[in-house]
N, C-alpha and C positions, 0 to 999 in steps of 0.2 A: 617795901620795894615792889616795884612792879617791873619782872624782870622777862625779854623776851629773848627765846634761841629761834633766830630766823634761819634757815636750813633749805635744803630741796627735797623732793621725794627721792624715794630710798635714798636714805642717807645716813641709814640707825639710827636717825631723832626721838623715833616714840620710844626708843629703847632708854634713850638720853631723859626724854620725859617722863617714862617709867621711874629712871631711879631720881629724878626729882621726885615723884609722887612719895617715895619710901622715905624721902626724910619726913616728913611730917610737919614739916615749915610752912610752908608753901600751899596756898589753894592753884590747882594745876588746871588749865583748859587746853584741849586738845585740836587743836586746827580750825580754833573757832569762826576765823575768815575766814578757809579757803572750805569750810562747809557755808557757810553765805552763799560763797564766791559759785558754788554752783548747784546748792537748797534755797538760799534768802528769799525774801520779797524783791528785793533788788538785785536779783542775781546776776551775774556778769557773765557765767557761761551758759549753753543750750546743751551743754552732754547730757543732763540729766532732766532736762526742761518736764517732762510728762511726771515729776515729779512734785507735787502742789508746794509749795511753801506753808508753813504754820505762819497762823496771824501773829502779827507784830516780829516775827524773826528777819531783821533787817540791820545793816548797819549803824544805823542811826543809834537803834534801840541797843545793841549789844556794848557799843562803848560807851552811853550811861551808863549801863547797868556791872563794867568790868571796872570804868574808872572810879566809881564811886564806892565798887568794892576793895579800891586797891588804898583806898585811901585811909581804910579802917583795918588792912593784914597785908600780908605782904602775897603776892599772886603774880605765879608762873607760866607763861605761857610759849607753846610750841606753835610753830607754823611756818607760812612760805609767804613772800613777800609779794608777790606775784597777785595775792588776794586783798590786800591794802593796799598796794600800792598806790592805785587812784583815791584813796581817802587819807590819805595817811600826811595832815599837811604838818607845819611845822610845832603849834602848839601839842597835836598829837608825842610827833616825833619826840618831843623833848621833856614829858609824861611817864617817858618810858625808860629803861637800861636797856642798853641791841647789845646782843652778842650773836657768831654766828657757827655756823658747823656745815664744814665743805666736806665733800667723798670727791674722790675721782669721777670724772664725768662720765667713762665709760662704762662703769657699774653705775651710774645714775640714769643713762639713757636706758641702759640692756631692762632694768629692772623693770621701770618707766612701762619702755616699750614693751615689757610683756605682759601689762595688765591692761595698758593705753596703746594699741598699736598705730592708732591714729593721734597721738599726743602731740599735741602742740611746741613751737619753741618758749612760748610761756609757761607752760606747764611743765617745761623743765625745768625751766626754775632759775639758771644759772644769769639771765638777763638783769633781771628784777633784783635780784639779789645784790649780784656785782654792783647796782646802781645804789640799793639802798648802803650797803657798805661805804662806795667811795661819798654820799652824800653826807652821811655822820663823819665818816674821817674828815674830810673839809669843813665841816661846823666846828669839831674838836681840836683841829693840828693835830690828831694822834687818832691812828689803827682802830679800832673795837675790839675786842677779846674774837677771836674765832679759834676754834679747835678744828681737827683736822678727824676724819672718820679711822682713817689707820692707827693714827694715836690712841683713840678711844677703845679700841679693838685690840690692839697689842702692849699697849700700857694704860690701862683703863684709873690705877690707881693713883697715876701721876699725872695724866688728861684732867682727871674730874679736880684734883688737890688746887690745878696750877690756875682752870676757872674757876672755882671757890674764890682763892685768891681773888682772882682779877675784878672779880663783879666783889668782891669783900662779902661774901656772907662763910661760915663756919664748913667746914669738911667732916661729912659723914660716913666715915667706912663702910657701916654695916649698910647703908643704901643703893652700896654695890652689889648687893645681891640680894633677890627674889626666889620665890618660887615659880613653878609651873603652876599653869591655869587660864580661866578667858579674864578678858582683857575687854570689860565691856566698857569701861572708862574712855577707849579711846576709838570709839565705835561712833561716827555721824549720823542724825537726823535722813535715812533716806538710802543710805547707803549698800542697803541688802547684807552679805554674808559678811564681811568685813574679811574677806578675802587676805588683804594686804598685810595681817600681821600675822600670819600663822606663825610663824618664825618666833615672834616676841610670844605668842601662846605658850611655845617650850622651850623657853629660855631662861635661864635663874640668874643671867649677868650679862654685860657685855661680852658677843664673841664676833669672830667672822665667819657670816654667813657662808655657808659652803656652794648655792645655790650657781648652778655652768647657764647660760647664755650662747645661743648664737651666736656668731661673730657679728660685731656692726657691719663689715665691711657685705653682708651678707643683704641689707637692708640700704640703699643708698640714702632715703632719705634721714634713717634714723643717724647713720653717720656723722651724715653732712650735723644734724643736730648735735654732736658730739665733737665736730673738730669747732664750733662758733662755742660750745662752753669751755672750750680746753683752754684757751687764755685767759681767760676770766677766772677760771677755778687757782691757775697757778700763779695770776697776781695776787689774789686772796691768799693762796699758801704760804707766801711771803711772809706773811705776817701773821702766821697761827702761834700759838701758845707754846712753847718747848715744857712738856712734860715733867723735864730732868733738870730742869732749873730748882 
């Protein structure tokens, strides 16, 4: 299987790809395009440009070397769509299982914006996303598997059972829970402290992050980015996974 959870930042996803990593099924890659997306040789953004690229890390080279390992074990990958997008045509697309994992947009911007203050509406996330979802639901006649972050947070053991299911592979309990420690697995090419997961550093399971935010309303333009994902997030909600089934 070569199985993908497309997500946005902050979203709990590497928490989500953590406990993929604990079953032991699975070879896991950690936001392999959206470090391209702004380390590659073909990089698509300049936030990090003064950053050299390693030779040969490019897109081309990465999906040789991911499909052709997919084709000999089964491999997990997390990321944002926002980073394939433009490469991602239909033989791609149909190579792979999409599943996805939505948060409320206003804990996806507040988070965002406190480590991106100048973050783009791409790099929210919620555009790309919403487009790559309704693209597969109209190839299929049918939804994709999406889970919802509250779900994952408040009923973590009936979130993860009910996507087992849906994508058909086996449900691991004990993969709910870890210990504390780093987390160098999910550390990018380039990226300096890895700021972004202190949280998952002491963490031993899914919880909800305790972390307060300004208000949006404090920020106009982060807002304005926040009321353009909010219909998007809750046509997606529509059709997330029910836990309790």
């Amino acid at each position: 299987m070569f199985l993908i959870l497309w997500a946005t930042p902050r979203s709990i996803s590497t928490a989500f790809e953590w406990m993929m990593r604990q079953r032991g099924d699975f070879e896991c890659f950690h936001e392999p395009w959206n470090e391209l997306y702004y380390y590659g040789e073909d990089r698509r953004s300049q936030r990090d440009a003064h950053v050299p690229a390693r030779p040969g890390h490019n897109y081309a080279s990465f999906w040789d070397e991911i499909s052709a390992l997919a084709e000999a074990q089964s491999v997990f990958v997390k990321d944002f769509a926002y980073s394939i997008e433009h490469d991602f045509d239909d033989a791609k697309l149909s190579a792979t299982t999409h599943t996805f994992l939505i948060r409320d947009p206003k804990r996806v911007v507040q988070g965002l914006g406190h480590h991106w203050p100048d973050c783009t509406w791409d790099e929210v996330g919620f555009g790309s996303l919403h487009r790559l979802f309704r693209r597969i639901a109209d190839r299929d006649g049918t939804a994709p598997p999406v889970i919802d972050a509250s779900d994952l947070t408040g009923d973590p053991g009936g979130t993860i059972r009910a996507y087992c299911d849906a994508v058909g592979i086996p449900f691991i309990a004990e993969a709910l829970e870890w210990s504390q420690g780093e987390r160098t697995e999910v550390s990018w090419y380039g990226e300096g402290a890895g700021l972004w997961h202190d949280a998952l550093r002491q963490s031993t399971g899914f919880y909800q992050p305790p972390t307060e935010y300004p208000p949006l309303e404090d920020t106009p333009r982060l807002y304005e980015l926040y009321q353009r994902s909010l219909p998007l997030y809750e046509e997606m909600l529509a059709h997330k996974l029910d836990p309790a089934a």
